[in-house]
C-alpha positions as CSV (number, residue, x, y, z in Angstrom):
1,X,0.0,0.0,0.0
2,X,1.3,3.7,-1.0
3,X,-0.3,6.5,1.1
4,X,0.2,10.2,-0.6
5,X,-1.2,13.6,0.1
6,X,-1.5,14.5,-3.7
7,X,-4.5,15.0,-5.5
8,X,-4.1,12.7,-8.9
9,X,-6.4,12.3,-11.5
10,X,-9.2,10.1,-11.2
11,X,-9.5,7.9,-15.0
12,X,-13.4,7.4,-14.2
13,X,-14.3,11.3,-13.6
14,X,-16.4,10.9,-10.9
15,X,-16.5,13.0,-7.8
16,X,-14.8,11.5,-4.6
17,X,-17.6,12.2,-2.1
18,X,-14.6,12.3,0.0
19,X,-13.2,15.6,-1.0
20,X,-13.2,18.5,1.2
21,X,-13.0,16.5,4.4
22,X,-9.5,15.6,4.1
23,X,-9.0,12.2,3.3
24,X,-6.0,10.0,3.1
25,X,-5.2,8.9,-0.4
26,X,-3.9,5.3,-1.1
27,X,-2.6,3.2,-3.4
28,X,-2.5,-0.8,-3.9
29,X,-1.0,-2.7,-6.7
30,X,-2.9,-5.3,-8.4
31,X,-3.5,-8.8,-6.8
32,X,-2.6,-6.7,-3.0
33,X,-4.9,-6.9,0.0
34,X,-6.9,-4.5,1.2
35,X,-9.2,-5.2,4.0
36,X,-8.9,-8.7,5.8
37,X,-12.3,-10.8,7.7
38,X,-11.1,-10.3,11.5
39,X,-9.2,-7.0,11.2
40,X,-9.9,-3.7,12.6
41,X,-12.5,-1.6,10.5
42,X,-10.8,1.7,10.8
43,X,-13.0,3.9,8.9
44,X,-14.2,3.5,4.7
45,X,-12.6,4.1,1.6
46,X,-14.1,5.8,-1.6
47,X,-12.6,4.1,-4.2
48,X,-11.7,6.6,-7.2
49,X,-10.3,4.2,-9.7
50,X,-9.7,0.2,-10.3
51,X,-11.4,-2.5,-9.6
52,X,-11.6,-4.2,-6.4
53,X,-12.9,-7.9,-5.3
54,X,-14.7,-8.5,-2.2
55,X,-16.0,-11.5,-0.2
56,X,-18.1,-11.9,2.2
57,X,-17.9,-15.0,3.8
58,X,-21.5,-17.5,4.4
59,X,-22.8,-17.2,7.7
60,X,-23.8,-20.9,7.1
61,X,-21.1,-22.4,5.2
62,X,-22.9,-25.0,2.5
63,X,-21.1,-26.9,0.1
64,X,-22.5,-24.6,-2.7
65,X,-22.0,-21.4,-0.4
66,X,-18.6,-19.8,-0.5
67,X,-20.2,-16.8,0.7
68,X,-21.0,-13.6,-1.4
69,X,-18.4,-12.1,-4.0
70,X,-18.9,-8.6,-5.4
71,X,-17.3,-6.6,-7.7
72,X,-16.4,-2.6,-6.9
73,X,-15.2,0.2,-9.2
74,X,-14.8,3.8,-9.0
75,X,-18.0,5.3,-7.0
76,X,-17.9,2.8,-4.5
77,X,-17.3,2.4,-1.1
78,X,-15.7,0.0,0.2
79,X,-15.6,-0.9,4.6
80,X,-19.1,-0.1,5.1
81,X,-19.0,-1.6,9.0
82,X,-19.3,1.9,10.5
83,X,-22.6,2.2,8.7
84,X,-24.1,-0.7,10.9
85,X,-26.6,-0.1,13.3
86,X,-24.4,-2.0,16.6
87,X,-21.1,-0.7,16.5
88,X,-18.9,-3.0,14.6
89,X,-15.1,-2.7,15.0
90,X,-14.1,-5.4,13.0
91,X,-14.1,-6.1,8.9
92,X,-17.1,-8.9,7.8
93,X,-15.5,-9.4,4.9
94,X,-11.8,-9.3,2.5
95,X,-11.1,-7.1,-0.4
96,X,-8.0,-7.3,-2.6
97,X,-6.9,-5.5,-5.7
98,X,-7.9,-6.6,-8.6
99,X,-6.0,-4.0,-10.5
100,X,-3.9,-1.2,-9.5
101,X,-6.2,1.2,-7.2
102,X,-6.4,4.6,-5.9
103,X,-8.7,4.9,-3.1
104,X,-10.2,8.0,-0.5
105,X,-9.8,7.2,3.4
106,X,-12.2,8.3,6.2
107,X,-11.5,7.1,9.6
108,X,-14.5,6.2,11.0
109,X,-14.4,9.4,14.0
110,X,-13.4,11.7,11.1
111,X,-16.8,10.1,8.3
112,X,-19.0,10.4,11.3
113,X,-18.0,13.2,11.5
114,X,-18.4,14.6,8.6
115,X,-21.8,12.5,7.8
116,X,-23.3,14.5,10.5
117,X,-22.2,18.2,9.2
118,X,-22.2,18.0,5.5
119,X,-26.1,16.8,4.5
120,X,-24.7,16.6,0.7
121,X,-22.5,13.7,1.8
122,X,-25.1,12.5,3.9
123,X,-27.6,12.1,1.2
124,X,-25.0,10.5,-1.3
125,X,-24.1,7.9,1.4
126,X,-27.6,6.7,1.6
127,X,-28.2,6.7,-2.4
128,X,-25.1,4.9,-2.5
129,X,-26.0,2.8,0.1
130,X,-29.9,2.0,-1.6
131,X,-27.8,0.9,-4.6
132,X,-25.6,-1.6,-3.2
133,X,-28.1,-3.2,-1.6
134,X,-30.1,-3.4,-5.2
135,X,-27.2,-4.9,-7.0
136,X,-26.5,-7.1,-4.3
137,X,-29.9,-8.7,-4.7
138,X,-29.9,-8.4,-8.4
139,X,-26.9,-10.6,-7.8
140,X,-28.3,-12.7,-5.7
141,X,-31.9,-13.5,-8.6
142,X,-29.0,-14.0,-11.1
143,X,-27.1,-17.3,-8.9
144,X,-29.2,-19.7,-11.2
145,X,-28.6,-18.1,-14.2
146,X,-26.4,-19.7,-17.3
147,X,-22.4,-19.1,-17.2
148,X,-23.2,-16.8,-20.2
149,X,-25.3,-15.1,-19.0
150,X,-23.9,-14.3,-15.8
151,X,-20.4,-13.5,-18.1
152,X,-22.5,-11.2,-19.9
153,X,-23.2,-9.4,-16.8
154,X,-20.0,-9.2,-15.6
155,X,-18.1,-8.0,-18.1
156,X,-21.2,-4.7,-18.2
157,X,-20.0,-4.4,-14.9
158,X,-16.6,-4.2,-15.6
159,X,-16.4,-2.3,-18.9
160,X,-19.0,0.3,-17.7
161,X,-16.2,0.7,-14.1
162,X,-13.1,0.6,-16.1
163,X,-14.4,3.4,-19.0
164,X,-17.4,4.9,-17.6
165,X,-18.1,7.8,-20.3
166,X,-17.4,4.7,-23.2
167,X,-19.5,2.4,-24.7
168,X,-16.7,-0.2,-25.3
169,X,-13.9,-0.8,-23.2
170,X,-10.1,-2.9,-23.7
171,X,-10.2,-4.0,-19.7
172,X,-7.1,-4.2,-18.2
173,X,-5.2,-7.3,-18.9
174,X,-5.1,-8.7,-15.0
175,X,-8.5,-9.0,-15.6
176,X,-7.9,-12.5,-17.3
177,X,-9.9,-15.8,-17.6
178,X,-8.7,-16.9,-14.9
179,X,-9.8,-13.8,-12.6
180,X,-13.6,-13.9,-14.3
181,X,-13.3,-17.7,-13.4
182,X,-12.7,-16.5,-9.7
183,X,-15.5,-14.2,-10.2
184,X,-17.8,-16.3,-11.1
185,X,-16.9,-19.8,-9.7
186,X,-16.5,-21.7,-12.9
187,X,-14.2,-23.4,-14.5
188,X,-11.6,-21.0,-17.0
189,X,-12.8,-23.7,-20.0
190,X,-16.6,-22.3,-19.6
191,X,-15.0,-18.7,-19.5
192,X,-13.4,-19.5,-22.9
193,X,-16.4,-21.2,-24.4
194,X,-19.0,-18.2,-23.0
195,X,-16.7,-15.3,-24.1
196,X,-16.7,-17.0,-27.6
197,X,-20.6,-17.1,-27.5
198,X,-20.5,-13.6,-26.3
199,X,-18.4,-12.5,-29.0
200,X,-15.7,-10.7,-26.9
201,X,-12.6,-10.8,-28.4
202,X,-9.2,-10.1,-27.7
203,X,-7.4,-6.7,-28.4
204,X,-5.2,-6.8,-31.4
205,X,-1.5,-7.5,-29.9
206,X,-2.6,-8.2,-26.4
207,X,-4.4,-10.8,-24.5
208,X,-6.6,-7.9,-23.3
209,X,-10.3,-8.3,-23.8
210,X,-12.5,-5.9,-25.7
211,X,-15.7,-5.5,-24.5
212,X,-18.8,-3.5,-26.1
213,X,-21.1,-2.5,-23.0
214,X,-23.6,-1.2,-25.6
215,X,-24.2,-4.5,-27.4
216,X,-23.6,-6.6,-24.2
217,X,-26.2,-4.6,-22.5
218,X,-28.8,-5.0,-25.1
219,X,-28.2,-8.9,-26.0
220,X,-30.1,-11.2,-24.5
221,X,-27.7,-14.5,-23.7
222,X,-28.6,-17.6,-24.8
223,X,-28.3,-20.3,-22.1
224,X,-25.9,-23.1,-21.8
């Protein structure tokens, strides 16, 4: 991790929500840990570009149940245990880098703090927080889905996060097969097969995928 004081430009163009109540500004490297189940949940980051995965491990364990993975970009936040009703000191779930990150922090004394002062903030945090909780059950309809179509949905996910104001994005190349396998909890062969009958291709040179949000967004997925 790479703390710094400078302001440096955010590749998404969103607003950090952040800004103007002094946050700490970090980095992480691709593939690096960010928060850890167990550890202290010292306040909440805003992330302001890359792409982070979390999990949340099941409350009851199943053998189909390795508890809830979700996928964060730029407009996120990321540490929401200071939100919870009973005070909470400790992180309910990991997050590591999938790509290099740059990230806002608010210790928890110091977002409080600020929560309670600037009502602008205030009402983004609870928009923001509305959202998650839709996605996160959007998610959860989509479990039974097809490996295609829940691919398809992904890689909207990740294009739209990675080039926000495009409608086709070149996703950065640690976001491999293997890494949407992880994502997803299949096999990299059914990756392979799905992004063929998805169309997505590879760059030219690269093994970097091109995705076009526009037509993946509007295609219905056969299943498989």
């Amino acid at each position: 991790m790479t703390t710094t004081s400078e302001r440096t430009t955010d590749r998404s163009g969103l607003l950090d929500p952040f800004a103007g109540h002094q946050p700490l500004h970090v980095r992480y490297a691709a593939g690096e840990l960010i928060t850890h189940v167990g550890s202290y949940a010292a306040g909440v980051y805003s992330i302001r570009n890359g792409l982070i995965q979390e999990i949340t491990p099941a409350r009851l364990p199943t053998p189909d149940d390795g508890g809830v993975i979700e996928l964060l970009g730029p407009g996120d936040l990321l540490g929401l245990e200071p939100f919870l009703p009973v005070a909470q000191e400790l992180h309910l779930s990991s997050s590591r880098a999938l790509t290099e990150t740059r990230l806002s922090f608010l210790e928890r004394s110091a977002l409080l703090a600020a929560i309670e002062r600037d009502e602008d903030l205030r009402t983004w945090i609870i928009g923001h927080l509305a959202e998650r909780l839709y996605r996160t059950r959007t998610d959860a309809s989509a479990r039974s889905a097809s490996a295609v179509e829940r691919l398809r949905v992904l890689l909207v996910r990740l294009g739209s996060a990675w080039a926000p104001a495009s409608e086709s994005a070149i996703l950065p190349e640690e976001i491999d097969r293997r890494v949407l396998s992880g994502l997803l909890g299949v096999s990299t062969s059914r990756i392979s097969q799905a992004l063929r009958t998805l169309g997505v291709t590879e760059a030219a040179g690269s093994l970097r995928l091109t995705v076009d949000v526009s037509a993946l967004r509007e295609e219905t997925a056969p299943r498989s």
